[in-house]
C-alpha positions as CSV (number, residue, x, y, z in Angstrom):
1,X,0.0,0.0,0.0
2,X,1.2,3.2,-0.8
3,X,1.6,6.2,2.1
4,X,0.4,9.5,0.7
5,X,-0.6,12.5,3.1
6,X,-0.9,10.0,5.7
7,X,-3.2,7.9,4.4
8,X,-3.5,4.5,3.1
9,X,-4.5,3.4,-0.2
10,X,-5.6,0.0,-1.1
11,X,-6.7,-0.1,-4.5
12,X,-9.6,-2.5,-5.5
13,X,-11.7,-2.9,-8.5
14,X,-15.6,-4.0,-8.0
15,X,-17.4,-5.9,-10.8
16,X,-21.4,-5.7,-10.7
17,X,-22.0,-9.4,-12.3
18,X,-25.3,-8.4,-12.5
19,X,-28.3,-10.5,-13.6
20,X,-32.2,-9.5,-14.4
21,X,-33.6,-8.0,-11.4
22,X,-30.1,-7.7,-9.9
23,X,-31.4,-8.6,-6.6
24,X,-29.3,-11.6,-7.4
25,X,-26.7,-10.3,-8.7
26,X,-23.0,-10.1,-7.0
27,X,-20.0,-8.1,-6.7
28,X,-16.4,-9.5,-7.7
29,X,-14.0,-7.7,-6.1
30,X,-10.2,-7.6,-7.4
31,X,-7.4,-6.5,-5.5
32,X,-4.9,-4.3,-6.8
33,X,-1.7,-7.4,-7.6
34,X,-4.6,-9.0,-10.1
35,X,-5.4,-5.6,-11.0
36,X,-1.6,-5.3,-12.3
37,X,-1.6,-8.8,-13.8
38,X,-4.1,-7.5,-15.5
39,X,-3.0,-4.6,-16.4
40,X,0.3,-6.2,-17.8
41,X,-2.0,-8.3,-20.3
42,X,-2.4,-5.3,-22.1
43,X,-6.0,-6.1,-23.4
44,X,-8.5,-3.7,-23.7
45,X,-11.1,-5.8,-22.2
46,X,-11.7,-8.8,-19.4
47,X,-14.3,-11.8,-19.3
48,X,-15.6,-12.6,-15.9
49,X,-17.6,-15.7,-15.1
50,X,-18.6,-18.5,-12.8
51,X,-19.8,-21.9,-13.5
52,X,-23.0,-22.4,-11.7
53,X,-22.0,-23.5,-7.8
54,X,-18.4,-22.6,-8.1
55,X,-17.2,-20.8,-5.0
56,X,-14.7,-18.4,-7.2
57,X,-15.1,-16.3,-10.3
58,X,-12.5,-16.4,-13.4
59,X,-11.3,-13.9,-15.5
60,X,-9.3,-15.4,-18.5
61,X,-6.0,-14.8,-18.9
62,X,-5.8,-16.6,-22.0
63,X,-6.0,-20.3,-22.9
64,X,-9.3,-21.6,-21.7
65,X,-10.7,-21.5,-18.1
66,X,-7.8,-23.6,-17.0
67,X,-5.6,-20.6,-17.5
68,X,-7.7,-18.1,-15.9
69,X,-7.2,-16.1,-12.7
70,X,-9.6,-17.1,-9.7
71,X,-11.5,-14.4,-7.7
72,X,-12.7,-15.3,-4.5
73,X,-16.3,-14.8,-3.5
74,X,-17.2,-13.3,-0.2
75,X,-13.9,-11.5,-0.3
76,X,-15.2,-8.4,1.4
77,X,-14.0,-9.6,5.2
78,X,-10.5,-10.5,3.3
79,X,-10.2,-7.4,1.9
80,X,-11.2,-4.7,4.4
């Protein structure tokens, strides 16, 4: 985390994986190490998904699910 003005900065990135209604829809939340192996992809866009029952999203990274980065659900407790 970086120290500026004396306070502390954790950067995160909050997807809406929204569905109809969105009362059933969730919230992915990436911290900021994926966020720069993301960023170091250099694509101009990311997939997010979750197989019905899974207990983490992916974001491809390319090559397939297999190579994809796992985001946690129910991170929030984790995270702040």
């Amino acid at each position: 985390m970086n120290m500026v003005n004396n306070y502390i900065y954790n950067l995160l990135l909050a997807l809406v994986c929204g569905v109809e209604g969105l009362s059933n829809s969730e919230i992915a939340v990436v911290d900021k190490d994926q966020i720069k192996q993301l960023n170091s992809l250099g694509k101009s866009s990311i997939t997010i998904s979750r197989k019905k029952n899974e207990r983490a999203y992916r974001i491809s990274v390319g090559g397939g699910r297999e190579n994809a980065m796992q985001i946690k659900t129910n991170r929030f407790e984790e995270l702040f």
